[in-house]
C-alpha positions as CSV (number, residue, x, y, z in Angstrom):
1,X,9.7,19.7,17.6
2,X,11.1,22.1,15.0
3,X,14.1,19.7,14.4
4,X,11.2,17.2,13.8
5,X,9.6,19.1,11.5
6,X,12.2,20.4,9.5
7,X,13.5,16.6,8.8
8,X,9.7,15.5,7.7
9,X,10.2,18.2,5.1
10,X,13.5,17.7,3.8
11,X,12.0,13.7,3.4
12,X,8.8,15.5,1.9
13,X,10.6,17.3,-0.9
14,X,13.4,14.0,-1.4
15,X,10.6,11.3,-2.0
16,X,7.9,13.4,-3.4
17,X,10.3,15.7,-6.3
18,X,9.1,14.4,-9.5
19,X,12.2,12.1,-11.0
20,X,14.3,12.9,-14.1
21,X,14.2,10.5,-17.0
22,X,11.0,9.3,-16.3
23,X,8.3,10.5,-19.1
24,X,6.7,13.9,-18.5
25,X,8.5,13.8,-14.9
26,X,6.3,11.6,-13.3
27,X,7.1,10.9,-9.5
28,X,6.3,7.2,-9.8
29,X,4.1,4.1,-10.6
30,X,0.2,5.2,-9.2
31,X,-1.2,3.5,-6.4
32,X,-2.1,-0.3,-7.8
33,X,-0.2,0.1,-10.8
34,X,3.1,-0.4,-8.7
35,X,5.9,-2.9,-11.6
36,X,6.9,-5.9,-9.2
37,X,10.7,-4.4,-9.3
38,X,9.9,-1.5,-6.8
39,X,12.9,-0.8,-5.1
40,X,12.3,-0.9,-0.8
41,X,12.5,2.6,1.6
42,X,15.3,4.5,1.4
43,X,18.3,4.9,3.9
44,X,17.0,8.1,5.0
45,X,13.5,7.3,5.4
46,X,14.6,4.3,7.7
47,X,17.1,6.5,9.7
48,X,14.4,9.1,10.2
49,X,11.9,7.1,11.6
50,X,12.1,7.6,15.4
51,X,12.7,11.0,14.6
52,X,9.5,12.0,12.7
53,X,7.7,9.1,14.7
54,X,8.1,11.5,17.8
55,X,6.9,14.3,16.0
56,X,3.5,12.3,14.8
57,X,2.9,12.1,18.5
58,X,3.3,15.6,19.0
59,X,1.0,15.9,16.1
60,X,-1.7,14.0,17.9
61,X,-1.3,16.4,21.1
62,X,-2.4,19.1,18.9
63,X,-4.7,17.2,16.7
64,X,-7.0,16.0,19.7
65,X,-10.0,18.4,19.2
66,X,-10.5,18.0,16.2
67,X,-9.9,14.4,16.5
68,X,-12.7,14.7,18.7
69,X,-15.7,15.4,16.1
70,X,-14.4,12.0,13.7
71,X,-16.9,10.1,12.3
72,X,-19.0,7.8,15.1
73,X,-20.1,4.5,13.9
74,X,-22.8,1.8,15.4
75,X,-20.2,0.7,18.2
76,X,-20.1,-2.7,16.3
77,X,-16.7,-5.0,17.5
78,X,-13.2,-3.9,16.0
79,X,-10.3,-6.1,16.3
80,X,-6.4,-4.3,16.2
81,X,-3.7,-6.6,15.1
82,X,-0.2,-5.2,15.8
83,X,3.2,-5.2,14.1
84,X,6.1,-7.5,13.7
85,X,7.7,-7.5,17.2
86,X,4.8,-5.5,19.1
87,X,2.3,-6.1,21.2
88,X,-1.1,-4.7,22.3
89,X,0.4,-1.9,24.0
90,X,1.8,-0.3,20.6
91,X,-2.3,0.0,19.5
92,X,-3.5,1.3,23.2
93,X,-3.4,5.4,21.5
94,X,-5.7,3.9,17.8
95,X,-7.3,1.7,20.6
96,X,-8.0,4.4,23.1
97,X,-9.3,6.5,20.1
98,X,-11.8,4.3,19.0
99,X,-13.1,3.5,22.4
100,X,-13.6,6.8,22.8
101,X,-15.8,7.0,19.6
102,X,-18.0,3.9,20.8
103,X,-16.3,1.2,19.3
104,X,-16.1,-2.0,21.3
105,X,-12.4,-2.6,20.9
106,X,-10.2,-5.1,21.7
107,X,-6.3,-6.4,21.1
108,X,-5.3,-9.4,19.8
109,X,-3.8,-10.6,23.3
110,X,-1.4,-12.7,21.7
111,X,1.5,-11.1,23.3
112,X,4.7,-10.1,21.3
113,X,3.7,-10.5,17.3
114,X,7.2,-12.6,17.1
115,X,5.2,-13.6,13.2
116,X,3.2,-16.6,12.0
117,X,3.8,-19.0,15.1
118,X,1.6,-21.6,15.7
119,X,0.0,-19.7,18.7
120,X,-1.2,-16.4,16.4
121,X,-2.5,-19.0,13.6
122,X,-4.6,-20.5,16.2
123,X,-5.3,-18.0,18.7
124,X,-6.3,-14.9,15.9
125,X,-9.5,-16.8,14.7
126,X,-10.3,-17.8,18.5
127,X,-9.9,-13.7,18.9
128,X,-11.7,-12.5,16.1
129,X,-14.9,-15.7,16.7
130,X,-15.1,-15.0,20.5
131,X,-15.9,-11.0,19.6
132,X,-18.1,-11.4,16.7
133,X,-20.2,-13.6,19.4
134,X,-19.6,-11.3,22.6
135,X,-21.3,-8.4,19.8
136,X,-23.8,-10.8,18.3
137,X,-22.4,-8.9,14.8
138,X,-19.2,-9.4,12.1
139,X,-16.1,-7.6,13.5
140,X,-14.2,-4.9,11.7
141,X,-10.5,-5.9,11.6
142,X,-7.4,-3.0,11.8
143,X,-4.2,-4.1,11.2
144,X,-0.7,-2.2,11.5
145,X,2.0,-4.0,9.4
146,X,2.2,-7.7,9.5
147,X,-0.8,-7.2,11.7
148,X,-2.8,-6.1,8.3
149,X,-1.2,-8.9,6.3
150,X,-2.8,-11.2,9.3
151,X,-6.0,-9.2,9.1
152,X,-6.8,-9.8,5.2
153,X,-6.5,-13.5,5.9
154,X,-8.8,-14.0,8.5
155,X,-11.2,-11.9,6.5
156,X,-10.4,-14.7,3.6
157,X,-10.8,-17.6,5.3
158,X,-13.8,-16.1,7.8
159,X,-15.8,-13.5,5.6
160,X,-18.8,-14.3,7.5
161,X,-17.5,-12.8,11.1
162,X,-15.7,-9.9,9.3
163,X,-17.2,-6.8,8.4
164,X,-14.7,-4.7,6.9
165,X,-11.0,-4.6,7.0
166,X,-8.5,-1.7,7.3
167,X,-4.5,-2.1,7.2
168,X,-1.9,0.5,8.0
169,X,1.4,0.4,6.3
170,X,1.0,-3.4,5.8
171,X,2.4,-5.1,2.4
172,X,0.1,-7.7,1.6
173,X,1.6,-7.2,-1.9
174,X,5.0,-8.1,-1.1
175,X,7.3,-9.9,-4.1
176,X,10.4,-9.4,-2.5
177,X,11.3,-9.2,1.2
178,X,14.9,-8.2,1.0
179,X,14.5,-5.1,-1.3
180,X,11.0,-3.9,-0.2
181,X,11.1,-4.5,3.4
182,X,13.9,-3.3,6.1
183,X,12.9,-5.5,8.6
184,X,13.3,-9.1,6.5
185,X,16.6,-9.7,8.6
186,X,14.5,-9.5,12.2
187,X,11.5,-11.6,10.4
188,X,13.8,-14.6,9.1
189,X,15.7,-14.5,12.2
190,X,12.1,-15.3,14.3
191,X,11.7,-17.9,11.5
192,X,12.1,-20.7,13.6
193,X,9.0,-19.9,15.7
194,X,7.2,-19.8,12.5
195,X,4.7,-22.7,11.1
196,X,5.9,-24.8,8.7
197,X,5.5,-23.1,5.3
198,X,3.0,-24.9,3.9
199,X,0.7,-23.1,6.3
200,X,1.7,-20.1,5.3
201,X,0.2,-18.0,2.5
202,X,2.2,-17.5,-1.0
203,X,2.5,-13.9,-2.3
204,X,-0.3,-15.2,-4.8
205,X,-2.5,-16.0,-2.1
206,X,-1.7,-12.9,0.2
207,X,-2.3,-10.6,-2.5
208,X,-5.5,-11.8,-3.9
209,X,-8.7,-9.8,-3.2
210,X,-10.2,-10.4,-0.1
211,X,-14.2,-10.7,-0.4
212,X,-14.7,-8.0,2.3
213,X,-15.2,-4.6,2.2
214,X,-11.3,-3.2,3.1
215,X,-8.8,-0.1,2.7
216,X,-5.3,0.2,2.5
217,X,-3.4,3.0,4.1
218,X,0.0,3.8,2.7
219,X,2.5,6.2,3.4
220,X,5.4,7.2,0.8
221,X,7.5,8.3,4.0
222,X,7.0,5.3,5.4
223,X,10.9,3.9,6.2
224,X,10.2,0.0,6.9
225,X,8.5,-1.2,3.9
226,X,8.0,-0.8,0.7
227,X,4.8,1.3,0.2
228,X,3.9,0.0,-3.0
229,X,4.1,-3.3,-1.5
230,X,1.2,-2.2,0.5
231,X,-1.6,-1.1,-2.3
232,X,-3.7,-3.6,-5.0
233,X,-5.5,-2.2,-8.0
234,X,-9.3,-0.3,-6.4
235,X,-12.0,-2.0,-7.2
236,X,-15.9,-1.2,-5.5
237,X,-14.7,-2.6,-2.9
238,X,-11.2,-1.6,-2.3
239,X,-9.3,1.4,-1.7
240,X,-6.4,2.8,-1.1
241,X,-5.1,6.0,0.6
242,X,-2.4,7.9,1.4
243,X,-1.2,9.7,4.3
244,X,1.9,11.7,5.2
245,X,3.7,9.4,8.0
246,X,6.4,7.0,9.4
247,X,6.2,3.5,9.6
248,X,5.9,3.8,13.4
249,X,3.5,6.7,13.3
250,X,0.5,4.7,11.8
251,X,-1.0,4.2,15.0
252,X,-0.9,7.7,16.1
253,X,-1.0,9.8,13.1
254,X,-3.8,12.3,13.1
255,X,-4.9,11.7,9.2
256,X,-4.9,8.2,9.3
257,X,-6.8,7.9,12.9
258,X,-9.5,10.4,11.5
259,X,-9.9,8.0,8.3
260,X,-9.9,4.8,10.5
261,X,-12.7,6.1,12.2
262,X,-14.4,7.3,8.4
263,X,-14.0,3.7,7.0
264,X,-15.4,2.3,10.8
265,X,-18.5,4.6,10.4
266,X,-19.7,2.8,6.7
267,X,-22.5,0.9,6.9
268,X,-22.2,-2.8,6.9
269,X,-21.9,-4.3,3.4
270,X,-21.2,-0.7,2.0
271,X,-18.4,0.5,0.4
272,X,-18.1,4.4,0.3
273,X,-14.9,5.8,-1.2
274,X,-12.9,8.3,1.2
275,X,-13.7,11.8,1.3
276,X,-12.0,13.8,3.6
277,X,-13.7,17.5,4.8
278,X,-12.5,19.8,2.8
279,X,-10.6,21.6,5.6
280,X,-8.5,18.3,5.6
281,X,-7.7,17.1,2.1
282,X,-4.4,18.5,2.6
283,X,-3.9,15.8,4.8
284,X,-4.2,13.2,1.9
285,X,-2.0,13.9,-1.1
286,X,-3.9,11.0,-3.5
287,X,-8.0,12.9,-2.7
């Protein structure tokens, strides 16, 4: 654990030290405002994941009482999408979470998330139509990673069943896959499962505004992609926030479950920016 720790800080003060030669010392493009050259995760953000992933799950450990008094909502249907190359069991801790808070939860029970096959593009609005009617209400959608990208598209092309959407580490805003992503060799190699690509969203189409209520979390840790492939300009109904994890911690780091859970307990058609307590802003470097 203190190994752990002392490699989240040495990332900390690596990817966070304001850069030289940039005007005033700025540490980078704000969230939204990201130029469409953004260079992908480091080496040694990637390296480190497993490392700093374990210590996120330490973290939640620790974090659980306080985890315990999050926000509770109206126990309306939530829908969690996983990542490229998981499955359900990678959300059973964000799952287990909002369970616990009242939400009825489900997977997508698609099996591996191998990408866009034929069986996700049919089966995710079969998922996300059969809850909205076993709830008799629209269905908030959470998406980790490709699982978000998957997320803001069924929201686009059935607003009427979704209430609100939240991804985690997911870039929706992607222009280039081999720079900002470190996973684009695993992707293409699955490519052959894949639907043909006229089915399949352009980056002008995935990064459009979704006409849902929704919230990007980012991470500038985050080792697999690109985190300013993962934020689009705010508007009232979009926002983006930032939290201190791995790609892999997402689903189990304390500050992003407690604002899953914030975003969850908005009102339907409402669109209230994030506020964290004031015990933990520290928690969220942009608030």
């Amino acid at each position: 654990m203190v190994v752990a720790e002392r490699v989240e800080r040495a990332v900390i003060y690596f990817v966070r030290r304001p850069r030289t030669g940039s005007a005033g010392g700025a540490a980078g493009p704000h969230p939204g405002q990201a130029g469409p050259d953004a260079a992908g995760p480091s080496a040694a953000l990637f390296l480190t994941e497993p490392v700093r992933g374990v210590a996120d799950l330490a973290a939640l450990l620790a974090a659980a009482p306080w985890l315990a008094t999050a926000p509770r909502g109206d126990g309306h249907g939530v829908l969690v999408l996983p990542g490229l190359l998981a499955s359900d069991t990678s959300t059973l801790p964000l799952r287990g979470f909002l369970g616990r808070l009242g939400y009825d939860v489900r997977g997508w029970d698609l099996g591996l998330n191998r990408g866009p096959t034929e069986e996700v593009l049919a089966g995710m609005p079969r998922a996300l139509l059969a809850h909205a009617r076993r709830t008799g209400h629209p269905v908030s959608l959470v998406g980790w990673s490709l699982g978000g990208v998957y997320a803001r598209e069924l929201a686009r092309h059935h607003s009427r069943h979704v209430r609100r959407v939240i991804t985690l580490g997911s870039p929706f805003a992607m222009k280039d896959p081999r720079r900002q992503s470190r996973v684009h060799g695993p992707y293409q190699h699955l490519s052959h499962l894949h639907a043909e690509s006229a089915r399949l969203p352009v980056f002008e189409q995935r990064a459009r505004p979704i006409g849902v209520p929704s919230t990007s979390v980012y991470s500038r840790l985050d080792g697999v992609v690109s985190w300013q492939a993962c934020v689009e300009p705010e508007t009232e109904r979009h926002q983006n926030v930032e939290v201190r994890c791995p790609h892999i911690g997402f689903g189990v780091d304390p500050a992003a479950l407690w604002l899953v859970a914030d975003r969850l307990a908005v009102p339907p058609g409402q669109h209230r920016p994030f506020r964290p307590p004031p015990l933990l802003r520290p928690l969220y470097p942009d608030r």
